[in-house]
LUMZADREN-360410 format. One record per atom (N, C-alpha, C): residue number from 1; residue in one letter; atom name; x, y, z. Coordinates in Angstrom, 3 decimals, always signed. Layout:
<recs>
<pos = NUM code = A site = CA x = X y = Y z = Z>
...
</recs>
This chain:
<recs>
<pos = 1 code = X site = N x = +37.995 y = -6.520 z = -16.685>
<pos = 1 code = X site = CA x = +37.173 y = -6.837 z = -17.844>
<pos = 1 code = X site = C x = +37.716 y = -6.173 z = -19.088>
<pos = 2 code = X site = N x = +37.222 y = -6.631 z = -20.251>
<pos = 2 code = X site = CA x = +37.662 y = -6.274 z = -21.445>
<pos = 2 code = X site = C x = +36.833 y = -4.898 z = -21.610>
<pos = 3 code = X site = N x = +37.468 y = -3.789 z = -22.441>
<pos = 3 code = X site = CA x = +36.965 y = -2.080 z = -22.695>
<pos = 3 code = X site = C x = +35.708 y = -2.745 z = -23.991>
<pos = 4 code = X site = N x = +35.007 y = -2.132 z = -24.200>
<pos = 4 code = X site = CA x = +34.503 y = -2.025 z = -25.244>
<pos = 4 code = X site = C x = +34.678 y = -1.139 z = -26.254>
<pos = 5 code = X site = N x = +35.563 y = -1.389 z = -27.485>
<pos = 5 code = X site = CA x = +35.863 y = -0.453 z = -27.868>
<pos = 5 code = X site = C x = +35.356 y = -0.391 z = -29.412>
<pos = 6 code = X site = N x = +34.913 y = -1.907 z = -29.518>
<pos = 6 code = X site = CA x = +34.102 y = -2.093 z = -31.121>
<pos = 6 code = X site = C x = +33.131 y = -1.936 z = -31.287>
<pos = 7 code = X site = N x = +32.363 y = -1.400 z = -31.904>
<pos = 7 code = X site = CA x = +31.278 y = -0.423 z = -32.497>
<pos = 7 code = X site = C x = +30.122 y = -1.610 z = -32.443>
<pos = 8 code = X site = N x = +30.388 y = -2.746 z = -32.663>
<pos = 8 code = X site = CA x = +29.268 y = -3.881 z = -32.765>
<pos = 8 code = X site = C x = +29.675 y = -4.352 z = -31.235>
<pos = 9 code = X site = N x = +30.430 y = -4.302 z = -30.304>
<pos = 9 code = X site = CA x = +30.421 y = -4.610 z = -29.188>
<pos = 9 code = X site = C x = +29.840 y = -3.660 z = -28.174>
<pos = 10 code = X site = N x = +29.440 y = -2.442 z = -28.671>
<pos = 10 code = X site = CA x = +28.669 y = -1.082 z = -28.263>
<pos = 10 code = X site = C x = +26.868 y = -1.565 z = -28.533>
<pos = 11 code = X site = N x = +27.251 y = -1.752 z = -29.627>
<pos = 11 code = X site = CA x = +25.408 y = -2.046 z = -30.357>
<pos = 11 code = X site = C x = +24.887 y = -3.177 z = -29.125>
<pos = 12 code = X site = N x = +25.591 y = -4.534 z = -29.056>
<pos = 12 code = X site = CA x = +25.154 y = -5.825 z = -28.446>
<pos = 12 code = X site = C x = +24.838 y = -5.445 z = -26.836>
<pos = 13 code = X site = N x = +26.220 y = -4.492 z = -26.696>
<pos = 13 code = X site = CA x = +25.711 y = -4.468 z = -24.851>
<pos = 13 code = X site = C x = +24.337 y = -3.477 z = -24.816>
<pos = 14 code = X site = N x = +24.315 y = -2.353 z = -25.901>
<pos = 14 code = X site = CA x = +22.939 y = -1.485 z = -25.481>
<pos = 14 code = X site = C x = +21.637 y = -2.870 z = -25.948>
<pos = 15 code = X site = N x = +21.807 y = -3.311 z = -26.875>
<pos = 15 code = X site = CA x = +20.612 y = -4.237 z = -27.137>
<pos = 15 code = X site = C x = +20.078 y = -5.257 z = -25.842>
<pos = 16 code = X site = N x = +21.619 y = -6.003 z = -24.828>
<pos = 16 code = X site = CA x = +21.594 y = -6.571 z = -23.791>
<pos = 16 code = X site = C x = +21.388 y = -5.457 z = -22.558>
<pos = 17 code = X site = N x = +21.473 y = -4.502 z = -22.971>
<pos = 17 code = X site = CA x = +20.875 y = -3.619 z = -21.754>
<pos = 17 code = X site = C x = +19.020 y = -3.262 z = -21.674>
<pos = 18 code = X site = N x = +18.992 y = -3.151 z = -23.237>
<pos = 18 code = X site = CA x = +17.418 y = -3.110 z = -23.105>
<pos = 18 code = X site = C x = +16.575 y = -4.296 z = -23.171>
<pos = 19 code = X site = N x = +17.060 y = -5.188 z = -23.619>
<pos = 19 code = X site = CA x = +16.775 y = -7.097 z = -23.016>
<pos = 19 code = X site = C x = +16.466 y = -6.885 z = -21.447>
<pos = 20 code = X site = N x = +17.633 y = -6.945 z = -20.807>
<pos = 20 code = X site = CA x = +17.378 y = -6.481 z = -19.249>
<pos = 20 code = X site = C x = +16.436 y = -5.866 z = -18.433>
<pos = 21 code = X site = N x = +15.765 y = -4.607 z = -19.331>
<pos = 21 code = X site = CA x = +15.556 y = -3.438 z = -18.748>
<pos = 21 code = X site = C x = +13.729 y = -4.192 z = -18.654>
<pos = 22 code = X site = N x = +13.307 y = -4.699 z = -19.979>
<pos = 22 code = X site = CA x = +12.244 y = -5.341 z = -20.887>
<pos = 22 code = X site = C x = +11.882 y = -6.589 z = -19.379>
<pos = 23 code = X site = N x = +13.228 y = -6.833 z = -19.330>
<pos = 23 code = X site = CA x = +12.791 y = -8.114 z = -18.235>
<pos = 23 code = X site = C x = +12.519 y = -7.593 z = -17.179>
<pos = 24 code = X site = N x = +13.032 y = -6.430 z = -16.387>
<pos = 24 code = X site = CA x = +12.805 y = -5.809 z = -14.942>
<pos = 24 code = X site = C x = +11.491 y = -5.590 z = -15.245>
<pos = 25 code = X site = N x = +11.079 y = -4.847 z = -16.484>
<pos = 25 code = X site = CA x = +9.434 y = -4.075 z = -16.429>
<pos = 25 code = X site = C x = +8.142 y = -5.248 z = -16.299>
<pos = 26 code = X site = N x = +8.722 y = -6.062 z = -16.762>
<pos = 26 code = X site = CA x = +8.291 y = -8.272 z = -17.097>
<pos = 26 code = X site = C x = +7.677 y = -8.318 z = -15.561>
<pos = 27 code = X site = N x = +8.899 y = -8.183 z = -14.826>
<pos = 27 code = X site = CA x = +8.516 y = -8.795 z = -13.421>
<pos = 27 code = X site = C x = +7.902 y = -7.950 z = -12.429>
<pos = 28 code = X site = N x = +8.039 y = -6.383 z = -12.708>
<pos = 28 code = X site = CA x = +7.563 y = -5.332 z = -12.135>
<pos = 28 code = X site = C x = +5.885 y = -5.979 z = -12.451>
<pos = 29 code = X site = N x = +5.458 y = -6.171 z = -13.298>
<pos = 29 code = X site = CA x = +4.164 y = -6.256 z = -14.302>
<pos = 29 code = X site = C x = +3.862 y = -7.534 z = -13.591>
<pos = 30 code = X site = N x = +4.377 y = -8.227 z = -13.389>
<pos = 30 code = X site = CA x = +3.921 y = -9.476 z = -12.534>
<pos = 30 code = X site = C x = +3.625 y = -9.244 z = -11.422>
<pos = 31 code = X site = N x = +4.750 y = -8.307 z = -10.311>
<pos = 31 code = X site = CA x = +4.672 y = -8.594 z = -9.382>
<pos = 31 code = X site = C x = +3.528 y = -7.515 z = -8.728>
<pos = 32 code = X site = N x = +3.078 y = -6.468 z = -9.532>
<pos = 32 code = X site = CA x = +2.757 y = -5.278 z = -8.676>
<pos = 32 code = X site = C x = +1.186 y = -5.442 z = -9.685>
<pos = 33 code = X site = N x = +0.822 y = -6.412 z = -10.589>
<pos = 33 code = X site = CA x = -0.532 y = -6.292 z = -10.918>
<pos = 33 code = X site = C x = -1.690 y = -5.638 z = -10.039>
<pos = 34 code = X site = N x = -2.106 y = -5.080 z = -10.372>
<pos = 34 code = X site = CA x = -3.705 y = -4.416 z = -9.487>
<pos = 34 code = X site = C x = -4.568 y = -6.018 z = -9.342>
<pos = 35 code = X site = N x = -4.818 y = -6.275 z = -8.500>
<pos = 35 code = X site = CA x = -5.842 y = -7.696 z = -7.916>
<pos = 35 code = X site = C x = -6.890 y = -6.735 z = -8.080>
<pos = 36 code = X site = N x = -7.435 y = -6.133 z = -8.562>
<pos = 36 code = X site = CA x = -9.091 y = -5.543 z = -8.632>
<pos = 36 code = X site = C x = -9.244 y = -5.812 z = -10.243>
<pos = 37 code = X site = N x = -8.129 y = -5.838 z = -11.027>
<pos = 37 code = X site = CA x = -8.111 y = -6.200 z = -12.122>
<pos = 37 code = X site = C x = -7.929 y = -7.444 z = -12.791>
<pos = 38 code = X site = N x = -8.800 y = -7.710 z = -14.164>
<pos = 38 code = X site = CA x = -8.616 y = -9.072 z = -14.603>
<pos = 38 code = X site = C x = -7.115 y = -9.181 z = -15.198>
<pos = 39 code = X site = N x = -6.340 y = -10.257 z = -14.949>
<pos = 39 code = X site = CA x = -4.545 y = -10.478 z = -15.644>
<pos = 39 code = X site = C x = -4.751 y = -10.059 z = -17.049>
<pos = 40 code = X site = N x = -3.853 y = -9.838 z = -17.660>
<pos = 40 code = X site = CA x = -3.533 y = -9.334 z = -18.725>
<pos = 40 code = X site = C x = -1.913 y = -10.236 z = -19.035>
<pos = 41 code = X site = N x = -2.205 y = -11.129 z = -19.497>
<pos = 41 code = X site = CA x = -0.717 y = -11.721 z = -20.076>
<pos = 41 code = X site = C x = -0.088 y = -11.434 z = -20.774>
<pos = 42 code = X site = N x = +1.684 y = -11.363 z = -20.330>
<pos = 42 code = X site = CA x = +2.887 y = -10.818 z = -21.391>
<pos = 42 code = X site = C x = +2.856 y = -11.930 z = -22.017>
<pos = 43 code = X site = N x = +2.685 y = -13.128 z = -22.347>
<pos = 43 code = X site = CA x = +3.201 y = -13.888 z = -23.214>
<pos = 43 code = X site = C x = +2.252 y = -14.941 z = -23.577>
<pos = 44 code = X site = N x = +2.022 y = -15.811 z = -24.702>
<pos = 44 code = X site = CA x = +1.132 y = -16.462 z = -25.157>
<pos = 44 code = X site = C x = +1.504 y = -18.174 z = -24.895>
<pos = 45 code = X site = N x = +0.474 y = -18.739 z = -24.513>
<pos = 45 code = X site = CA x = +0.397 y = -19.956 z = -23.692>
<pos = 45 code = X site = C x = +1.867 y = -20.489 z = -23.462>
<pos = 46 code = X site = N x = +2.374 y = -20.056 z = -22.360>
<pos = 46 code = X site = CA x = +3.314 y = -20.483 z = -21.882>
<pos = 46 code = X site = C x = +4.656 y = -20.555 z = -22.798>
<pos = 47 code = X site = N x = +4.691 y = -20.048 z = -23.858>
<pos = 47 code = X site = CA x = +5.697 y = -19.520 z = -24.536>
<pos = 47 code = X site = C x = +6.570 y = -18.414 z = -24.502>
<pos = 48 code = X site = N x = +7.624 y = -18.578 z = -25.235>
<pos = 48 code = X site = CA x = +8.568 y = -16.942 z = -24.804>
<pos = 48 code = X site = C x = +8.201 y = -16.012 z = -26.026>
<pos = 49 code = X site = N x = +6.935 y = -16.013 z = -26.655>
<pos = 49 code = X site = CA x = +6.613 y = -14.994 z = -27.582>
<pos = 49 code = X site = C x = +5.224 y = -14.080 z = -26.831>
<pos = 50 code = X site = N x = +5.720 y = -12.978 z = -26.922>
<pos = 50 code = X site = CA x = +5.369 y = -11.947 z = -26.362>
<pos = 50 code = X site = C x = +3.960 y = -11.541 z = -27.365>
<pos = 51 code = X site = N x = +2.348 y = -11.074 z = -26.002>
<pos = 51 code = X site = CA x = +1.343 y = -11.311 z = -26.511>
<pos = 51 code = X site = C x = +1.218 y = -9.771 z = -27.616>
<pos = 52 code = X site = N x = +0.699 y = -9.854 z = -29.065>
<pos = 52 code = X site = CA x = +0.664 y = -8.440 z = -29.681>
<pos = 52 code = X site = C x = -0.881 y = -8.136 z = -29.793>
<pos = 53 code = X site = N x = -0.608 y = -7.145 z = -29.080>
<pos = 53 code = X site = CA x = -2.037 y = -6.609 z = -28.439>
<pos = 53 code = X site = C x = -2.427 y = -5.348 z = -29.386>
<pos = 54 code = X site = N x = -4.034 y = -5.486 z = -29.792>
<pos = 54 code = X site = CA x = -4.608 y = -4.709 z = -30.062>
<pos = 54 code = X site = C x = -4.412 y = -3.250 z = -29.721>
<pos = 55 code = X site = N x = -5.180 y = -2.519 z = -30.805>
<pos = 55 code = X site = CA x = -5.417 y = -0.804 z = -29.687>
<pos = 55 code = X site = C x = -6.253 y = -0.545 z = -28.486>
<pos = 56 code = X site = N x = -7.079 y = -1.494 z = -28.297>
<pos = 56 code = X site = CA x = -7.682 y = -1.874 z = -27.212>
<pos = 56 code = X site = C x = -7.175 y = -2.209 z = -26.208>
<pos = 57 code = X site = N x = -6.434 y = -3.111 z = -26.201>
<pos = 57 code = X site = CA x = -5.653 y = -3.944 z = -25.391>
<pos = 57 code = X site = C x = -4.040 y = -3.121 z = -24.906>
<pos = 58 code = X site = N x = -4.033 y = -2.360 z = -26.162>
<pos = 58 code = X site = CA x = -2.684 y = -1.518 z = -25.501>
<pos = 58 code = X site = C x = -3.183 y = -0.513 z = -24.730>
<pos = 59 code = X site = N x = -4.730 y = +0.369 z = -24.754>
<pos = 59 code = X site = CA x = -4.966 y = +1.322 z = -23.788>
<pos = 59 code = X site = C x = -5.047 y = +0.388 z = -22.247>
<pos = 60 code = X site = N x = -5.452 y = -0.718 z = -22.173>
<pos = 60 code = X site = CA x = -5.837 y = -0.963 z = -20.865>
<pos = 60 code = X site = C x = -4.521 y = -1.822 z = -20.404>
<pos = 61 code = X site = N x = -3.439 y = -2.278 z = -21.303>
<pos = 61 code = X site = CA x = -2.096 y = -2.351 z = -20.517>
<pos = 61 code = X site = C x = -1.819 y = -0.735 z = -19.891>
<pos = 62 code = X site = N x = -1.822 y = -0.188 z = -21.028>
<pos = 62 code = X site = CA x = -1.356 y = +1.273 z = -20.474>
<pos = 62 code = X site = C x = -1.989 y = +1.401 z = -18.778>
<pos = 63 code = X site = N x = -3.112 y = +1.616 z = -18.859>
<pos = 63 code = X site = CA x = -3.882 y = +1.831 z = -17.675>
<pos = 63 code = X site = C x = -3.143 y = +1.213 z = -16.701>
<pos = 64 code = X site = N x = -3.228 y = -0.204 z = -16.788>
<pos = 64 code = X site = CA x = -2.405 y = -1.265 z = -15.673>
<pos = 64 code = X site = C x = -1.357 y = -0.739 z = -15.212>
<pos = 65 code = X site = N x = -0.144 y = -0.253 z = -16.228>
<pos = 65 code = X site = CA x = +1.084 y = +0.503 z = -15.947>
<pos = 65 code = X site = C x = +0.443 y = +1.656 z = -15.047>
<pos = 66 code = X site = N x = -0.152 y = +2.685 z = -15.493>
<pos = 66 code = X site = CA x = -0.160 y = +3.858 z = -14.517>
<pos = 66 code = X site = C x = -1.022 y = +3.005 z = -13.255>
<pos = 67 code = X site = N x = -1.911 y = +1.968 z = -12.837>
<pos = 67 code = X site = CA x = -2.244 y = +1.924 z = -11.205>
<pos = 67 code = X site = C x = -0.822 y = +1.325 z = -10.918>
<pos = 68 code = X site = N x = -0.265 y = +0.576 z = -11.589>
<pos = 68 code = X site = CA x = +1.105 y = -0.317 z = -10.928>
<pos = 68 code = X site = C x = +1.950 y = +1.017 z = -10.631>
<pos = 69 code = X site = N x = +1.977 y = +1.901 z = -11.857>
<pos = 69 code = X site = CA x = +3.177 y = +2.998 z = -10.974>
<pos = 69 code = X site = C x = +2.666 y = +3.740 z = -9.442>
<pos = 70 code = X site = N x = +1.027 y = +4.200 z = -9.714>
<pos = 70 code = X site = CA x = +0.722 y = +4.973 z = -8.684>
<pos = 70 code = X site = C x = +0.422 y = +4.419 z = -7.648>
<pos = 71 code = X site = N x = +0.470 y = +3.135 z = -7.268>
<pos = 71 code = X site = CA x = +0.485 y = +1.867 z = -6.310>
<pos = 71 code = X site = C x = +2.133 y = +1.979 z = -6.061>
<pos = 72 code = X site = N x = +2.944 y = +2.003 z = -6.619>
<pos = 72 code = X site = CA x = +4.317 y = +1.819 z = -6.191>
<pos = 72 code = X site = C x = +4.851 y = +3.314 z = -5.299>
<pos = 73 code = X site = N x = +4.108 y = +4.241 z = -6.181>
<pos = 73 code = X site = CA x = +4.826 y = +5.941 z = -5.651>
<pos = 73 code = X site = C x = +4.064 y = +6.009 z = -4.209>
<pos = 74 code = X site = N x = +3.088 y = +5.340 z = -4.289>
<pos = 74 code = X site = CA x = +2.315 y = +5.615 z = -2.937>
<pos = 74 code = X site = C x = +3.077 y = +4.816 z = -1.604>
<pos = 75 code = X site = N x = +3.435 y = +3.916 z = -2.306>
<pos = 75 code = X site = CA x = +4.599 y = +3.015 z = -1.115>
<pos = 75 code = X site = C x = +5.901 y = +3.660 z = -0.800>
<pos = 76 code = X site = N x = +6.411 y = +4.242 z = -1.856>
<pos = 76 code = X site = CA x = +7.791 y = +5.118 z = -1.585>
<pos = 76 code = X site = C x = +7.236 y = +6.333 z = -0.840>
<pos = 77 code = X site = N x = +6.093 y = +6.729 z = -0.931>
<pos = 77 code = X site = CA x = +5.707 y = +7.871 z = -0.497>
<pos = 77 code = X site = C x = +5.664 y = +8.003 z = +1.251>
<pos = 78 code = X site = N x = +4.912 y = +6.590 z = +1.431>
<pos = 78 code = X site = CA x = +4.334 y = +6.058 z = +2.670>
<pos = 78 code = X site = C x = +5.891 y = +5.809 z = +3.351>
<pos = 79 code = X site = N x = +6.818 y = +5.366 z = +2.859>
<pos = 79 code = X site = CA x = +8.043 y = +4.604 z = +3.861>
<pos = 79 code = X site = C x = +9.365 y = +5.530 z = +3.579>
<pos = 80 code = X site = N x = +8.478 y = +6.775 z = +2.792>
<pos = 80 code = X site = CA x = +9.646 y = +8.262 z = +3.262>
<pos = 80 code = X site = C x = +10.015 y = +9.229 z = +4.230>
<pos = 81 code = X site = N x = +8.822 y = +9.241 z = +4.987>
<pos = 81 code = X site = CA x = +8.642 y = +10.103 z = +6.258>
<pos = 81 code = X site = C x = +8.765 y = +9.556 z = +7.365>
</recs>
């Protein structure tokens, strides 16, 4: 493969790295939702524009994130021993 050695070819791959990273957390968020909870949609009617959520709405994504993490650590936890 080609080096990266141009300063705007540095910028594009970190920007395509956090594109990437945005999409893993996308599908993490899909796949590991809490079912005791009502959905909370990343994106607005079936479009690729991403939903901009209130301060309201960003505490109880937040929330979602910490049961999805502590739902996930509990599985690594469970299939370590």
């Amino acid at each position: 493969g080609q080096l990266l050695n141009d300063g705007g070819d540095t910028d594009q791959a970190a920007q395509l790295q956090k594109q990437l990273l945005t999409i893993g957390l996308d599908q993490l968020y899909v796949a590991f939702f809490p079912t005791s909870m009502k959905y909370m949609t990343l994106f607005q009617n079936g479009s690729s524009d991403r939903v901009v959520d209130d301060e309201k709405a960003q505490r109880r994504r937040k929330d979602v994130w910490d049961k999805i993490k502590e739902g996930l650590l509990k599985q690594l936890q469970s299939t370590d021993g």
